[in-house]
N, C-alpha and C positions, 0 to 999 in steps of 0.2 A: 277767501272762499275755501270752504271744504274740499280736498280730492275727494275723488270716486270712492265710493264706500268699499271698493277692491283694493284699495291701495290700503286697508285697514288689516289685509290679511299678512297672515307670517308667512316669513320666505319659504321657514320649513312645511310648511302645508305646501305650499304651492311647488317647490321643489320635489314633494312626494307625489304630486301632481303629475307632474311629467314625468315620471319613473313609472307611473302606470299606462300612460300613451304610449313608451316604446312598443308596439305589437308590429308586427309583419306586418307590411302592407298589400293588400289584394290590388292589381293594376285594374285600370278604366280610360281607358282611350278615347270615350266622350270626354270629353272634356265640356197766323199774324194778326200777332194783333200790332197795330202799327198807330205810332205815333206822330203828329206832326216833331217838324223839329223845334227843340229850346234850344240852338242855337241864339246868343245874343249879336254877335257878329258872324258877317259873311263868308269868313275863313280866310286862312291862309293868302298873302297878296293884294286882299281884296280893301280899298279903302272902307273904312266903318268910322262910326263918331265916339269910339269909344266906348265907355259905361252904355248900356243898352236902357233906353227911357223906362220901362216897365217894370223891369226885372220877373218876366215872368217867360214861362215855354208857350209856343204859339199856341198851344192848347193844353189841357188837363188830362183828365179822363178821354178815352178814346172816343166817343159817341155823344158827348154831351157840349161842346163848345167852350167849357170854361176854363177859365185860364188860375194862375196861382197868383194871390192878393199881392202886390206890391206894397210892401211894412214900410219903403223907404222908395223915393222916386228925384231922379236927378232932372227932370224936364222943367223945371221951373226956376232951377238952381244955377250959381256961376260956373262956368265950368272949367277946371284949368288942367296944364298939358306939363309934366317935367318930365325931362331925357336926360339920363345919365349914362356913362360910358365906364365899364372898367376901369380901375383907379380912382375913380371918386368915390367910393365905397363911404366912407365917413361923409360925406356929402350929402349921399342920400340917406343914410342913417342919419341926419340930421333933417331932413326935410319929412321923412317920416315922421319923424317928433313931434312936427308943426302941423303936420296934414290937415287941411282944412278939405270940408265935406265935397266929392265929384270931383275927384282930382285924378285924374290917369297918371300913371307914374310908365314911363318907356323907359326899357331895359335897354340899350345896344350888344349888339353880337361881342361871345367872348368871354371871358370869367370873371366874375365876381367875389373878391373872397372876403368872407368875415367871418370875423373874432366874437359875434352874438347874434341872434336872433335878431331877423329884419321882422318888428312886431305891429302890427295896424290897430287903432283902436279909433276906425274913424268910419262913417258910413259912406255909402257911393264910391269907394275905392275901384280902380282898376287897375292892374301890375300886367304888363303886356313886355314878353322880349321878343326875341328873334327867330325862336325856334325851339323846339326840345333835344334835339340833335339825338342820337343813335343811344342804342344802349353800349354800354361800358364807358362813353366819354365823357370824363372828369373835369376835362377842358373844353370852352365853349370854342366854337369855331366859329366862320364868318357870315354863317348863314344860324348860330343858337345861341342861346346866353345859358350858361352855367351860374348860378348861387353855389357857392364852396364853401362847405361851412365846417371843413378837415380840423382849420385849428380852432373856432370854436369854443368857447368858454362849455364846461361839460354840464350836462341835465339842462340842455337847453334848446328848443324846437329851432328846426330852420327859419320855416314861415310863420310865427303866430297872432292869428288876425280876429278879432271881433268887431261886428259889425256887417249890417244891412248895406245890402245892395252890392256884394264885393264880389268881384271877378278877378282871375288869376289864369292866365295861357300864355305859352308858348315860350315855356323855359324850362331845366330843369333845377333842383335841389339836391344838391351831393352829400354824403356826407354827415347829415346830420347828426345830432348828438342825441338825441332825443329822438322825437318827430319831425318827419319834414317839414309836411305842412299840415299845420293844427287850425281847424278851423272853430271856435265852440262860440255859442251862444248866440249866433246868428241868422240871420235871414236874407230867401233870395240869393243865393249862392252859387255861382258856376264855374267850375272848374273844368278848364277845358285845353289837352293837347301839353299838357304838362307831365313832366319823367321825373319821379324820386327813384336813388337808388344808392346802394352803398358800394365801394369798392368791392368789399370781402366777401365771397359767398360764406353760408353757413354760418358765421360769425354771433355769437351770442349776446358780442356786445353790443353788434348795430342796433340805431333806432330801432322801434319797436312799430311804427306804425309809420307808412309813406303818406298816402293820400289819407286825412283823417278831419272828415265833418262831424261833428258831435253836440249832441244838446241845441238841434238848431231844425230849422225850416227851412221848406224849399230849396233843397238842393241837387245841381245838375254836378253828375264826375261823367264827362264822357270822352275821349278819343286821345286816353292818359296811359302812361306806363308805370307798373310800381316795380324793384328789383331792389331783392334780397334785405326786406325787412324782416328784423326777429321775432316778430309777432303777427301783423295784417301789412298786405301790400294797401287795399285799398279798403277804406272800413268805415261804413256808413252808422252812427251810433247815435240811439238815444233822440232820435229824429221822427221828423213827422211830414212827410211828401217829400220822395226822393229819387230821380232817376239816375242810375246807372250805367252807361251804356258803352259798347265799341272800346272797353278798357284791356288792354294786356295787362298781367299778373305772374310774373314767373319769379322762380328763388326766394318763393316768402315760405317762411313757417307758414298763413293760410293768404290765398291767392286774396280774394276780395269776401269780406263780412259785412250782414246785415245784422245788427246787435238791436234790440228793443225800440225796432224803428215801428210804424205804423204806416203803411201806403207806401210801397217799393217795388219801380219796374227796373229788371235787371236784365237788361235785353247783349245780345251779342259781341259779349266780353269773350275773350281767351281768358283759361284760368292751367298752365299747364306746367309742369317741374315744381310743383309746391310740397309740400307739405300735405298740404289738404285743398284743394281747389279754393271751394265754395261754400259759406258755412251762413246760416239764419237761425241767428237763436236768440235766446231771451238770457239776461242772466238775475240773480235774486237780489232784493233792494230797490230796484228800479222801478220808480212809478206810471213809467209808460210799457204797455203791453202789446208786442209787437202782433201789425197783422198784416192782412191783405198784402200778399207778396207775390209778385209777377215774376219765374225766372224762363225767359223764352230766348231760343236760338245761341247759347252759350256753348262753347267749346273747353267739356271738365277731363282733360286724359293726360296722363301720364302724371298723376301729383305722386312720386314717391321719395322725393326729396327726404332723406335722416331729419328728425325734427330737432332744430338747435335752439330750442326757444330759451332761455333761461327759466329756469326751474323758480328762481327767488322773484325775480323781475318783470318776469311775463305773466300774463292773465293766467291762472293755473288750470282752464279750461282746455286752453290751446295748448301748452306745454304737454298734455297729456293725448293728445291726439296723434295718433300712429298714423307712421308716411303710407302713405297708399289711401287717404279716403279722399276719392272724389269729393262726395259733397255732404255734408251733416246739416241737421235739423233738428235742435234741442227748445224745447219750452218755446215752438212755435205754432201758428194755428194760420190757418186759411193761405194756404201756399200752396202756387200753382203752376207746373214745371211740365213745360211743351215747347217741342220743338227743340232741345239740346242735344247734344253729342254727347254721352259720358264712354271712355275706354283706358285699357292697362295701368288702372288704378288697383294697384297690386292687396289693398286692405278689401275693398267693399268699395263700388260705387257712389248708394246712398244709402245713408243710414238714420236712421230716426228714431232719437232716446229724447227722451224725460229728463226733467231739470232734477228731477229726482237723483237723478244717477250720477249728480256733479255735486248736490246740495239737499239731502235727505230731508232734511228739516221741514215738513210745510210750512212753518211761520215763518224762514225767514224771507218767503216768496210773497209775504204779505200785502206788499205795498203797490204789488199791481196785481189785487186783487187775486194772488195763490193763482199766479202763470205759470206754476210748473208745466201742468198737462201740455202734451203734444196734440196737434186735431185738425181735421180736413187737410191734407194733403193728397196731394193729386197730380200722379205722375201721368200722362200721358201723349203720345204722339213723340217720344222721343226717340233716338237711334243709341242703340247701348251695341259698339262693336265689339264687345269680347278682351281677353288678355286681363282682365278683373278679378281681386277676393284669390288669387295664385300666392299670395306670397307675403301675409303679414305681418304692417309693421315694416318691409319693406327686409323680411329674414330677420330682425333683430328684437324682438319681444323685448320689452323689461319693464318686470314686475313693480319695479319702484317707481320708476318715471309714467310709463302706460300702460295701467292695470290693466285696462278693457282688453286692449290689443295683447299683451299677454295672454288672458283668459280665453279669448278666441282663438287666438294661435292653437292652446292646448286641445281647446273644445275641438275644432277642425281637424286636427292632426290624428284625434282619434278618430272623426267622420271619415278620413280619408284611409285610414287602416283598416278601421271594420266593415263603415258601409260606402266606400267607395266615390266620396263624395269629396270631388277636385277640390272647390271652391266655394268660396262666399258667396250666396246667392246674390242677384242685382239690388235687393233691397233687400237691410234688415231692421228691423224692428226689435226694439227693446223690451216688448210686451209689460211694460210700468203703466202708464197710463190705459185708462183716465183716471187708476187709484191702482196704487200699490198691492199686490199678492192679484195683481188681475187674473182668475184662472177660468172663468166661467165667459166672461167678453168677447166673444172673437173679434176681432179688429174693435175692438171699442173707440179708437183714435179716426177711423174712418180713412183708410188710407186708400189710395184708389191706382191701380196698376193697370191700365190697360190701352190698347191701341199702339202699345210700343212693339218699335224693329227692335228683335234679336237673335244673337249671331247662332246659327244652327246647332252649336254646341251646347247652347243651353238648356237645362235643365229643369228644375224649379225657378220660379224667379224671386219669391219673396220668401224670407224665413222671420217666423215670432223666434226670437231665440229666447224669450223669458227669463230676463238676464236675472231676475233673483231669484229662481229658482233654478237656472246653473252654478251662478255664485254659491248658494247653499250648497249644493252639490259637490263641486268643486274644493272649497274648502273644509269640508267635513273631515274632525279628527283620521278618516279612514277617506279620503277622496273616492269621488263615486263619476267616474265619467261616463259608464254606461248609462247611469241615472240621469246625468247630466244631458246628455245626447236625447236620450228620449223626453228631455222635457220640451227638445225644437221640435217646432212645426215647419214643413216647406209647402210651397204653394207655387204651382202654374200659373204664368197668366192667363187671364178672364175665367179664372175659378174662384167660386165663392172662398172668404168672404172679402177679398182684394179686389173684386170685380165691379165698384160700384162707379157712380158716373159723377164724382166731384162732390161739388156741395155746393150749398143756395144759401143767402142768396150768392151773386158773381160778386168777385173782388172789386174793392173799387179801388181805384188808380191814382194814383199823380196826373 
């Protein structure tokens, strides 16, 4: 994929750039919707039969009774039971080989270490241990089961499973080489109460992805921890009915991702010491066009974790994303965000750019139907505490690796010399969509800000920053930040034209 059309610019433009920002600076002192549970078992203690007959959540959508189709059902099938214990590791790597369909596989308390990928290619699977045990333990204890996969054959997933009806809780995944746990091409899918995590904070070479369902159906990730992936802790991709829920996310380059999913409730995860919290976006190629996204009751504050993603290896979308954004939203539409926490997310809160501004090109967004455009989002009923948009990028700008966060830094740094102006407003806008050189549109994306707490110090709360028409700006043989600056718009909340009331029809659900 293309970087940012920023990252096309010379060092020396951009270095003459900031040679123009040094000015005096002038001080300024201002500174439910509720779901039944898809639990398939009772929890923790509690006797259960295993694989859950339906594979479905006790309900769907919120108001209408229905549940998610069962591709694959163990109620009529044999069912059988293996338990394995530490040191049989080739054991069960050998019984996984033969897996025959509706088989629980019991973990016992304790570590597990292998030299490959424990890989399922069978339906009705259940993998159940002891426990997820705490974050940083490597070693399973008497009450968790650890999968160790340190020595590991390298490019190689912890967990890699396809296949209908498959449940996975109550252990964790260390380690991996790769990804933890890879879930793709499947259906009916619950992951529940399970920890991926890697030694190393910051580490460029860890796994790339903890929790990872993709190119699949019906899928529950809920009451799971992800710690210190190089790319997504937890990452829902390329999906179609998926809930979310009750997840911690901390030490990832991005805490939890919705990528090209359609119908996602993402309800009362922590997403906090990331990189970037919380990100919904669409990327180009991809024949499914993400929508209908539910994010209610999440806790996105404090992501300003240095981004360590590798530059070669990682999605080059993520790698360019400056520590401090709470939550972004690229080439996404009908996404609806009530009831969270956003605070001291040192870039911007929320921000909402254009697929445009990863991937210029409209044709190569073809294949689900030219998804670039951003549209209907709707921010409201949220608590935004303040400590946000102070300090981006996290102080450390670079023009090579994150153009954007670069370009802002500068842009701001003159805001905050000449007119006085702390910080990043609560939401920015990329003023790209619904088409390119948008100058006459006002909110053409339809972005909706209102009925939010915020913290007495604030200001405006939304700004258009009409990112190609600062870029132009900006880069110009003779850099022009006056011009620059006056190309932003800011905006109060419940002031036109940020003030509208959502969009219709309502989202529909999982």
């Amino acid at each position: 994929m293309n970087r940012l059309p920023l990252s096309r610019v010379s060092r020396a433009v951009l270095v003459a750039t900031l040679g123009l920002l040094a000015i005096p600076a002038c001080s300024d002192d201002d500174d439910d919707r509720t779901f039944a549970s898809a639990n398939p078992d009772p929890g923790p203690g509690v006797p259960d039969s295993g694989t859950p007959d339906s594979g479905t959540p006790d309900s769907g959508t919120p108001d209408s009774g229905t549940v998610w189709p069962a591709e694959f059902s163990c109620t009529d099938a044999q069912r059988t039971t293996v338990t394995f214990n530490p040191g049989q590791e080739q054991a069960l790597q050998n019984e996984v080989n033969e897996l025959k369909p509706c088989t629980t596989i019991q973990l016992g308390a304790g570590t597990f270490r292998f030299d490959n990928a424990v890989t399922i290619r069978q339906d009705g699977i259940t993998i159940v241990g002891a426990g997820r045990g705490a974050q940083g333990e490597g070693t399973g204890g008497t009450a968790s089961t650890v999968l160790d996969f340190s020595n590991a054959a390298s490019n190689t997933n912890g967990m890699d499973v396809i296949g209908k009806l498959f449940t996975v809780r109550d252990l964790a995944l260390w380690n991996a080489k790769k990804d933890a746990l890879r879930v793709e091409n499947s259906a009916n899918v619950f992951i529940q109460r399970i920890r991926t995590e890697w030694a190393q904070e910051n580490n460029p070479d860890n796994g790339k992805y903890g929790i990872y369902p993709v190119k699949s159906r019906y899928v529950l990730v809920e009451d799971s921890e992800a710690y210190n992936a190089a790319d997504a802790g937890i990452y829902v991709g390329q999906t179609r009915y998926t809930i979310v829920r009750r997840n911690i996310a901390k030490k990832n380059v991005a805490g939890i991702e919705i990528e090209n999913t359609k119908y996602a409730y993402v309800e009362g995860n922590t997403a906090i010491d990331n990189t970037t919290g919380l990100v919904v976006f669409d990327l180009p190629g991809n024949p499914i066009k993400g929508t209908d996204i539910l994010i209610t009751k999440n806790i996105i504050t404090g992501n300003n974790r240095p981004n360590f993603a590798s530059v070669t290896t990682s999605s080059s979308t993520v790698s360019q994303v400056p520590a401090g954004t709470g939550t972004f939203i690229l080439a996404s539409r009908r996404v609806e965000f009530v009831g969270n926490t956003w605070g001291d997310n040192e870039t911007v809160d929320i921000a909402v750019l254009s697929g445009l501004s990863i991937e210029p090109n409209p044709v190569l967004w073809a294949a689900a139907f030219y998804n670039f455009a951003s549209a209907d989002v709707s921010i409201h009923d949220n608590t935004f505490t303040g400590g946000s948009g102070g300090n981006i990028d996290h102080g450390a700008p670079s023009m090579t690796l994150r153009p954007l966060g670069f370009l802002m830094s500068n842009l701001y740094a003159y805001g905050k010399a000449v007119h006085g102006v702390e910080r990043v407003e609560h939401v920015l806008w990329d003023g790209i969509d619904p088409y390119p050189r948008n100058e006459t549109i006002a909110n053409g994306v339809n972005i909706c800000f209102v009925n939010n707490t915020l913290p007495a110090s604030s200001k405006e709360s939304v700004v258009d920053l009409d990112l190609m028409a600062v870029t132009a700006k900006l880069t110009a043989t003779t850099p022009d930040p006056t011009g620059a600056w006056a190309e932003t718009r800011r905006y109060n909340q419940g002031v036109a034209p940020f003030n509208c009331s959502g969009f219709s029809p309502a989202l529909a659900l999982p």
